[in-house]
N, C-alpha and C positions, 0 to 999 in steps of 0.2 A: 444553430450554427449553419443552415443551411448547406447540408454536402458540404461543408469546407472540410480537407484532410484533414487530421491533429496525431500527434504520438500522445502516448498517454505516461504522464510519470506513476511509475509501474512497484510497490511494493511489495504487494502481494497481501496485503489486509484493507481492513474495509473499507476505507475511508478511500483509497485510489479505485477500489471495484466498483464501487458508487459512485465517484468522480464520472469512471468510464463511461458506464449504464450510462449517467445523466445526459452527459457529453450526446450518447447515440442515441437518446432520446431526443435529443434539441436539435438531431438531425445531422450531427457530425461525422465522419467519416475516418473511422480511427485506422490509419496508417503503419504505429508503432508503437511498442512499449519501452518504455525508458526505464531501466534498474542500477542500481550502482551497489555496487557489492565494494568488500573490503580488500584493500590490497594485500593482503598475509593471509588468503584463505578463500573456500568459495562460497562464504556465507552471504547473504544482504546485509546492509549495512543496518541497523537499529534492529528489523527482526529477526536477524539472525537466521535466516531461512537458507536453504542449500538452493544452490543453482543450479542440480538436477528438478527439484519442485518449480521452482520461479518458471525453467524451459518449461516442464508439464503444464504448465498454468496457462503462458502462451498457447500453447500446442492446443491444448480447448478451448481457448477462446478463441483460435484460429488466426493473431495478430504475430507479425515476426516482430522477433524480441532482439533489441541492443542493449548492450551490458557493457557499464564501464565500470572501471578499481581503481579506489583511492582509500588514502587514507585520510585523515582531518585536514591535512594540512597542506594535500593539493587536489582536495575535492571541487573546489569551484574549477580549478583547469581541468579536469576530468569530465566534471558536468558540462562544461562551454565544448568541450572534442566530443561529448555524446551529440549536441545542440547543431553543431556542425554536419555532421552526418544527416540528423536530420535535414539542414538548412539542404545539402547535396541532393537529396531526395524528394527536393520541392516541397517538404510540408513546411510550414511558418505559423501554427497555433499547436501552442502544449498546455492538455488538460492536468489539472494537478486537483489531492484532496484536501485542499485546506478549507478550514473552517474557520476560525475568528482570531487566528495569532498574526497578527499585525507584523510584526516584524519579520516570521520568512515569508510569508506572502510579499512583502517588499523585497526580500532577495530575490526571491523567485524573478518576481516582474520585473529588475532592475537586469540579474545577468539573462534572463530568454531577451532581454532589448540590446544586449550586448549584441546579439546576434541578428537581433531585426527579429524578433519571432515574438507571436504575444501571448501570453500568460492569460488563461482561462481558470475560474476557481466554480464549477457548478455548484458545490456547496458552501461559498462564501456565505455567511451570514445566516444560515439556518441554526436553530436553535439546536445544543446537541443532543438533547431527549429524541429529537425532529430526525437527526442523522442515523442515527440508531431505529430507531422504531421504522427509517423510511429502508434502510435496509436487509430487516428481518421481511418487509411486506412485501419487497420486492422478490423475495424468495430467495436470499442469500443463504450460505450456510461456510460457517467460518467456525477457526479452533484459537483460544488462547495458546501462543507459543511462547510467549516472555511476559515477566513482570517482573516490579522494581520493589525486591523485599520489603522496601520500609511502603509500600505506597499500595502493596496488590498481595494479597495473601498466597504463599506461598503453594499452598495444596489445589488454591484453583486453578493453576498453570496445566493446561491442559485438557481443560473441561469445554464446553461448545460454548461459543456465544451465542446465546440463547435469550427468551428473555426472563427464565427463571438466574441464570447467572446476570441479567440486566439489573434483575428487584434486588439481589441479594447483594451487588453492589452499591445500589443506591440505599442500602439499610446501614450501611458501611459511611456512606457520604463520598464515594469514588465515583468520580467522573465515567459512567456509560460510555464516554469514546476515547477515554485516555488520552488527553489532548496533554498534559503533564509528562508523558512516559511513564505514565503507572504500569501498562499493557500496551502487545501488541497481539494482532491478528493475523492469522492464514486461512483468507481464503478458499474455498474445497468445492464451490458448485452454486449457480445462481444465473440467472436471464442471462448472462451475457456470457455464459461456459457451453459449449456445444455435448459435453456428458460431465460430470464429476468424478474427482479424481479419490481415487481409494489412496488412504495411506492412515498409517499405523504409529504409534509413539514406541519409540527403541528406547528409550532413557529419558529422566526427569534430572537434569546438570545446574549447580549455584555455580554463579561467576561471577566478581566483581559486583555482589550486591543485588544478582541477577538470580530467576529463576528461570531454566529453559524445558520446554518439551520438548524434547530433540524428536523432530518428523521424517520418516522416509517414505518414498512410495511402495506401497504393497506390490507385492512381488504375483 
């Protein structure tokens, strides 16, 4: 990417911390983090994460974080008011973590053009054993926060992403990067955090089909 600035679309699990890395590996110059949380609350939106952790995550990695809230149904105009801000800010490249789902990677790349900005995917096209394995080596260290009862075993919600929970998902036939919504991830410390964030599980919560580790930061 040669120095070119980029915001980074910002989750807070693996597949965006490994975007990141990659992004400032190829030389990029990451400007911002992009999160969108839900409009009824301060969770992120799919993992569920609180936006006192999401700000702590920023805070170590040393990048300012913009946060926008939507719900389903005017998330693309929430996303284009995040893209905007950036556009104000002179960045015009957004790193994102997709890997092989053809169709939002065309959203992506269709509304960041709404805006004149272009849509970067560092791990497009890598195999997902490839994504996984490249971000335990990179010296990642992440937590299961969510899975999707019928698709991710209930009792592992909250266990490290490790690669003994890697083998015993793939003994299972589950996708290692959850690219389905089986899981999601919370990032906690790796190359591109400036220390690792301590924090503790307060409750294991079903929702809608859902299992959650509910995470706070250690006091």
């Amino acid at each position: 990417m040669d120095n070119q600035s980029f915001f980074a679309s910002w989750s807070g699990g693996k597949d965006s911390a490994l975007a990141l890395h990659r992004a400032i590996q190829n030389g990029g110059r990451p400007e911002r983090l992009l999160t969108m949380f839900d409009s009824e609350g301060d969770r992120s939106k799919s993992h569920a994460v609180s936006e006192a952790i999401i700000r702590a995550q920023a805070n170590a990695i040393g990048i300012p974080l913009v946060i926008r809230r939507a719900g389903w149904t005017d998330y693309k105009e929430q996303f284009l008011s995040g893209l905007n801000e950036m556009k104000a800010a002179g960045i015009t490249t957004g790193v994102f973590g997709d890997i092989d789902l053809d169709d939002h990677r065309k959203w992506v790349a269709d509304t960041c053009a709404e805006r004149s900005i272009e849509a970067v995917h560092p791990l497009w096209g890598m195999e997902r054993t490839e994504v996984v394995r490249a971000f335990l080596d990179a010296g990642f260290r992440a937590t299961v926060v969510v899975g999707h009862d019928e698709r991710f075993p209930s009792k592992w919600v909250g266990r490290a992403f490790d690669q003994e929970l890697i083998t015993d998902m793939e003994s299972r036939g589950i996708d290692p990067c959850g690219e389905a919504g089986e899981f999601h991830t919370l990032v906690t410390d790796g190359p591109i955090f400036n220390y690792p964030l301590r924090l503790i599980q307060t409750a294991h919560l079903k929702r809608d089909g859902y299992s959650f580790a509910r995470m706070e930061l250690a006091k």
